[in-house]
C-alpha positions as CSV (number, residue, x, y, z in Angstrom):
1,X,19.8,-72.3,-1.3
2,X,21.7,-73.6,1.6
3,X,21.9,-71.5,5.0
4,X,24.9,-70.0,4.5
5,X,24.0,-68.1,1.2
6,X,20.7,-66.9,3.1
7,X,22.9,-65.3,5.7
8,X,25.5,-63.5,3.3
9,X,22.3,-62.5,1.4
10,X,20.5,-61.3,4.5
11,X,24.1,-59.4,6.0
12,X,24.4,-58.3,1.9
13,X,20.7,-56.5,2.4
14,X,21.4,-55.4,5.9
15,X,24.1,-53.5,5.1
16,X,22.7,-51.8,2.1
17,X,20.0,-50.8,4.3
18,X,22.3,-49.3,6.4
19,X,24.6,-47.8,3.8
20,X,21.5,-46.3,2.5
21,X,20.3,-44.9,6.1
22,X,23.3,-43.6,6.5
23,X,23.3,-41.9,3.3
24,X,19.6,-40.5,4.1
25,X,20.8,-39.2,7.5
26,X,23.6,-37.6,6.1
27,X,21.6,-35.9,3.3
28,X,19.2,-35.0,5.6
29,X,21.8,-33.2,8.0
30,X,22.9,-30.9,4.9
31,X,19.4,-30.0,4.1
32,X,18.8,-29.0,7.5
33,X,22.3,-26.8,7.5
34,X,21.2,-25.3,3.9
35,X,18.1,-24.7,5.7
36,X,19.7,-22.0,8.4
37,X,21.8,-20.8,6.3
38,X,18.9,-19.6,4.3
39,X,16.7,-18.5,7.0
40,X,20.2,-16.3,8.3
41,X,20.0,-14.8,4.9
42,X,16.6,-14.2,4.7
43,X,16.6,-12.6,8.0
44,X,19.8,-10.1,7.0
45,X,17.8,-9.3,3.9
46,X,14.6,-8.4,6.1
47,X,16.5,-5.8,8.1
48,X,18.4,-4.4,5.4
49,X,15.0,-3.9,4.1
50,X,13.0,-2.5,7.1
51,X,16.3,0.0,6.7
52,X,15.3,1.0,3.1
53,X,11.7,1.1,3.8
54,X,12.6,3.8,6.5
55,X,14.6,5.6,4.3
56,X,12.1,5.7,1.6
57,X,9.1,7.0,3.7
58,X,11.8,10.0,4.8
59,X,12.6,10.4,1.1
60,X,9.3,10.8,0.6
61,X,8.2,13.2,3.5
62,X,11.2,15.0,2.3
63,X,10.0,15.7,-1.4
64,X,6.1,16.5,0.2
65,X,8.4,19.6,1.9
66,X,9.9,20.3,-0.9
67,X,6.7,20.5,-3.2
68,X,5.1,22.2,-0.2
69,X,7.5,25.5,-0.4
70,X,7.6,25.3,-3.5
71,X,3.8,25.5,-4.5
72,X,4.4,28.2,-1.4
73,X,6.5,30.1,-3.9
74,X,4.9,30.1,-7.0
75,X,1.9,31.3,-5.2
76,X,3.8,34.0,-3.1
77,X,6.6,34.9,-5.3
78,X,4.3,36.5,-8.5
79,X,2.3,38.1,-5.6
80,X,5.7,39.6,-4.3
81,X,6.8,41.2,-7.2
82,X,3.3,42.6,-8.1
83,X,3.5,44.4,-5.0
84,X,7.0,45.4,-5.7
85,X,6.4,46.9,-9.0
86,X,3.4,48.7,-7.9
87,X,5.5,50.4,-5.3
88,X,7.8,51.3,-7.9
């Protein structure tokens, strides 16, 4: 091969290996943007779900009420009336 061919060769490669950096970086950068973006979402999805979490545990302290006066009733309510009717 004579000198010149060696250099277009070499100048061919070079800029392949460029092209190809180039290409690398670029990928790169859009994996690093796709990477926020998901940690933004995944961040929005955490507080929405501290939100539901706290609306659960007040569903729930809400239905131990409501189970509360109502055991309070069945218990009272027959007791109630038992009076009642011996008064009658």
């Amino acid at each position: 091969m004579t000198l010149v061919t060696k250099l277009v060769i070499s100048l061919v490669k070079s800029m392949a290996d460029s092209s190809h950096r180039e290409q690398v970086i670029g990928l790169l950068v859009k994996l690093n943007e796709r990477q926020i973006t998901i940690f933004k979402h995944l961040k929005r999805i955490d507080g929405r779900l501290d939100q539901l979490n706290g609306k659960v545990a007040e569903h729930e302290s809400n239905l131990i009420q409501i189970k509360t006066w109502g055991a309070m009733g069945l218990i009272a309510l027959p007791i109630i009336v038992n009076l009642i009717m011996r008064i009658l």
